[in-house]
C-alpha positions, 0 to 999 in steps of 0.5 A: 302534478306532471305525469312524469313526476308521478310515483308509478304504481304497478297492480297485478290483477288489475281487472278484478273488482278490486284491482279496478276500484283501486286503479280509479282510486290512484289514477289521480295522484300516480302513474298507474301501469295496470297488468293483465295476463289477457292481450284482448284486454290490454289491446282493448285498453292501450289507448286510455287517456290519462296515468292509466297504461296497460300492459300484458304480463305472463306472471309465470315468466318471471323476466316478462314481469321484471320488464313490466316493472321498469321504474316501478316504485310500489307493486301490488299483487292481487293476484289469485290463479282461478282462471285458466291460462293455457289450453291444458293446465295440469296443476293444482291452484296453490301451487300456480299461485306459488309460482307466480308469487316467487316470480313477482318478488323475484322481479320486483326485487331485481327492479328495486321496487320500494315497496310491496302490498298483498291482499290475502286472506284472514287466518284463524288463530287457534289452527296451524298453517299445515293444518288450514285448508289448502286455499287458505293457506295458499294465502299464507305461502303467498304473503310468505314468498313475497316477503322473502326479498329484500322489498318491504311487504305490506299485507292487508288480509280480509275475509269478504270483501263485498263491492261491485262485480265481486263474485262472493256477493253475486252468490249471496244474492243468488241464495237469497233469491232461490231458496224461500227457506234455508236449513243452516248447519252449526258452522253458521253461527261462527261470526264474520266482518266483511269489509266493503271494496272501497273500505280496502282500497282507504287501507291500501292507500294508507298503507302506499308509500308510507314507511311506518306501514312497511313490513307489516300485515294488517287484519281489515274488516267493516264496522260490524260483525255477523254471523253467516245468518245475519249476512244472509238476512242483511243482504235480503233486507239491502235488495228489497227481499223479505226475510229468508225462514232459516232453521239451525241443524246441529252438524256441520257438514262443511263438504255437503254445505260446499256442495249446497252453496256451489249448487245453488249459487252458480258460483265457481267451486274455486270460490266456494270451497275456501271462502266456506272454510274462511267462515266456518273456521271463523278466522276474525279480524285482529286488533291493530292500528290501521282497523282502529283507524278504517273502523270508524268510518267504514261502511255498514254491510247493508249499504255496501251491498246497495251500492254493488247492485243496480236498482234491481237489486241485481249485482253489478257485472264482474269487470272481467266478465266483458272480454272474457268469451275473447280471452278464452278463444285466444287461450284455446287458439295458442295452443299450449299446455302448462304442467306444474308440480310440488315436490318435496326439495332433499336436504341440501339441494339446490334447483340446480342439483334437483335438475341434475338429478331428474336427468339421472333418474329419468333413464333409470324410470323408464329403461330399458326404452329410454335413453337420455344423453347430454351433450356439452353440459348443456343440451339434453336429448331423450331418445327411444332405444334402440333406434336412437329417436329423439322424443325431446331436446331441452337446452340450458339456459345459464343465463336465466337460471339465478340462484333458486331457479334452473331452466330449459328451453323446449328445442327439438323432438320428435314430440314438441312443435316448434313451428308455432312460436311459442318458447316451451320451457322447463324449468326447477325452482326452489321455494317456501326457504327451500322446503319444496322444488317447483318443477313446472312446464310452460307454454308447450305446444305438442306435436300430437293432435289435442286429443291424443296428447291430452290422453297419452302425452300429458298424463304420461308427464304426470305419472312421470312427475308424481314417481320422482316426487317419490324418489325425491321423498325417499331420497330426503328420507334416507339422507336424513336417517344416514344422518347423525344426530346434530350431522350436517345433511347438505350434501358435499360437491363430491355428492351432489348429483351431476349429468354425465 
């Protein structure tokens, strides 16, 4: 088939051990245009013959990613914010994965992409959403957001996916090799199916492109099922290593089990932590048509495992592990903060009216020594008084603030650096069907040396955000109580906040 005439499929987090098994799984039938936020890696890739075209995306722009999916006719997010993307990040990871979420739907969306497909995470039946660890269910506000389009999603969610470069085995490999004898806590008896690499990559292309499958989300897992033990055991067997003594103690201990794993493993606590909790938790594989259809066929555990090793039995390197030293130089070098923030949404409130209000209230927080004026309802200066300094400038942007979104650009101020071509930004932005507001700082490059910024500046904008995520709660509290029983809380045009 003509290159041309190819289906073009998009992949966010193209450069995981995943997303890289998948490229080579399409690369024969459609266009693949691979995402990848590090530049030194889509440089480095630019030339590659054949359907495969790399692209560097910022997913925290959301018209960088609406560019990157041009003619686009299927999109897949594999996307998970564990690494860095700026030299300061003030934020937690659920809410960075938010973020990027909404902006992918909203793109995709707008570029009227046929279809969506997720991998996330397996959930357990007998907890609530709110009552789930906060990466596990990020997983679920994940999958939430990105259904909320018009774009049929697809979601295929899985416990431990076991393939070349995955972190999770290169853990499991680590315990099995440094610890002679293991003492187990109760949560390991909870049963597991991990899936191999390219089992998930027959459901994703099963599911690519075919109507029936629009829509749905599917629980994925290998042919056996295990406890966190018989894993252990089996992954000893696969590399030649002999069967590890293991001993039951009856407690759990998840915290001190995170700790024990983190230590002795090397892996990053941003892995540990949720995929402890997916075990202890013991979130199974559900009954459906696409596992009834993988199962018979999949791959056993033990021979995933083989074929992630190399004759040594030592993991496969992580696709990313190459360039990453490059990566981080040039995130170092950039030199910008990034700074996002979940805070709750008043009933009724729009972006729009949560902008508005942070402008009124921001005076009020720190008087008597700050000023804010507003000049031609689109130009906000934030002065010191009483000399008439201005500490920053941000000027609307009506022309990237759609329904659900308000931004600012950084344009003036004594404390931002204009000089270095980035285009800071602060911007509002409604999510989770408008119980929260994401407020979010992007790309801001301070005036301040690193070192005085990342001791006054920046924590002064945490504070600053954490009181008016107070004053929002209180805000939504008070309304709520004025409120008659069966009243309409949605504030009238003559309430909503509006800058003077």
């Amino acid at each position: 088939m003509d290159q041309s005439d190819r289906p073009t499929v998009v992949i966010a987090g193209a450069t995981g051990f995943v997303g890289t098994a998948l490229r080579e799984a399409l690369s024969d039938t459609y266009r693949v245009v691979a995402l990848t936020r590090s530049p030194v890696r889509a440089r480095a890739n630019a030339d590659q013959p054949g359907s495969e075209e790399w692209k560097h995306c910022d997913l925290f722009s959301p018209y960088d990613i609406k560019e990157c999916l041009k003619r686009a006719d299927y999109a897949i997010y594999l996307v998970h914010s564990i690494l860095p993307s700026s030299r300061l990040t003030q934020a937690e990871v659920t809410d960075l994965d938010l973020l990027m979420a909404d902006n992918f739907a909203r793109a995709a969306e707008a570029q009227g992409v046929r279809q969506m497909l997720y991998v996330g995470g397996l959930v357990p039946e007998h907890v609530a959403v709110e009552d789930l660890p906060p990466r596990m269910r990020s997983r679920v506000e994940i999958q939430s957001t990105l259904s909320s389009t018009s774009v049929p999603l697809t979601t295929l969610r899985a416990g431990l996916i076991v393939g070349p470069g995955g972190t999770w085995l290169r853990l499991l490999l680590n315990l099995v090799r440094r610890l002679p004898v293991m003492l187990l806590p109760n949560w390991t008896r909870a049963q597991t199916q991990p899936v191999s690499v390219d089992d998930m990559i027959r459901g994703l292309l099963t599911c690519l492109g075919s109507p029936e499958h629009y829509g749905h989300t599917y629980d994925v897992g290998g042919p056996e099922r295990m406890t966190y033990r018989d894993m252990l055991q089996k992954t000893a067997r696969a590399v030649g290593l002999r069967e590890r003594p293991m001993a039951t103690v009856p407690f759990d201990a998840p915290d001190f089990s995170k700790l024990w794993v983190w230590v002795f493993s090397g892996g990053p606590w941003a892995i540990v932590s949720p995929i402890i909790d997916s075990l202890r938790l013991g979130a199974k594989v559900k009954d459906n048509p696409l596992q009834r259809q993988l199962e018979p066929d999949a791959l056993p555990f033990e021979d995933a495992v083989r074929r992630s090793v190399n004759p040594a039995g030592r993991p496969l390197p992580n696709p990313r592990a190459e360039l990453r030293s490059e990566d981080d130089a040039v995130i170092r070098s950039n030199s910008v903060a990034r700074s996002v923030q979940r805070l709750p949404l008043p009933p009724g409130y729009t972006a729009r009216d949560v902008a508005h209000e942070y402008i009124r209230w921001l005076p009020r927080f720190g008087w008597p020594l700050l000023n804010c004026s507003v000049e031609g309802k689109r130009v906000c200066k934030f002065q010191v008084r009483p000399f008439g300094l201005t500490l920053l400038e941000i000027t609307y942007a009506p022309d990237e603030s759609p329904e659900g979104r308000h931004l600012f650009y950084v344009t003036g101020g004594l404390l931002a650096d204009l000089s270095t071509g980035h285009e800071g930004r602060l911007e509002f932005r409604r999510a989770l069907n408008g119980e929260y507001v994401i407020t979010a700082v992007h790309d801001f490059a301070p005036m301040l040396p690193w070192y005085v910024y990342n001791a006054t500046q920046a924590l002064a904008h945490l504070l600053v955000m954490n009181r008016f995520g107070g004053h929002l709660r209180r805000l939504s509290r008070r309304m709520r109580q004025d409120a008659e029983p069966g009243d309409d809380v949605t504030p009238s045009a003559e309430e909503r906040p509006a800058v003077r």
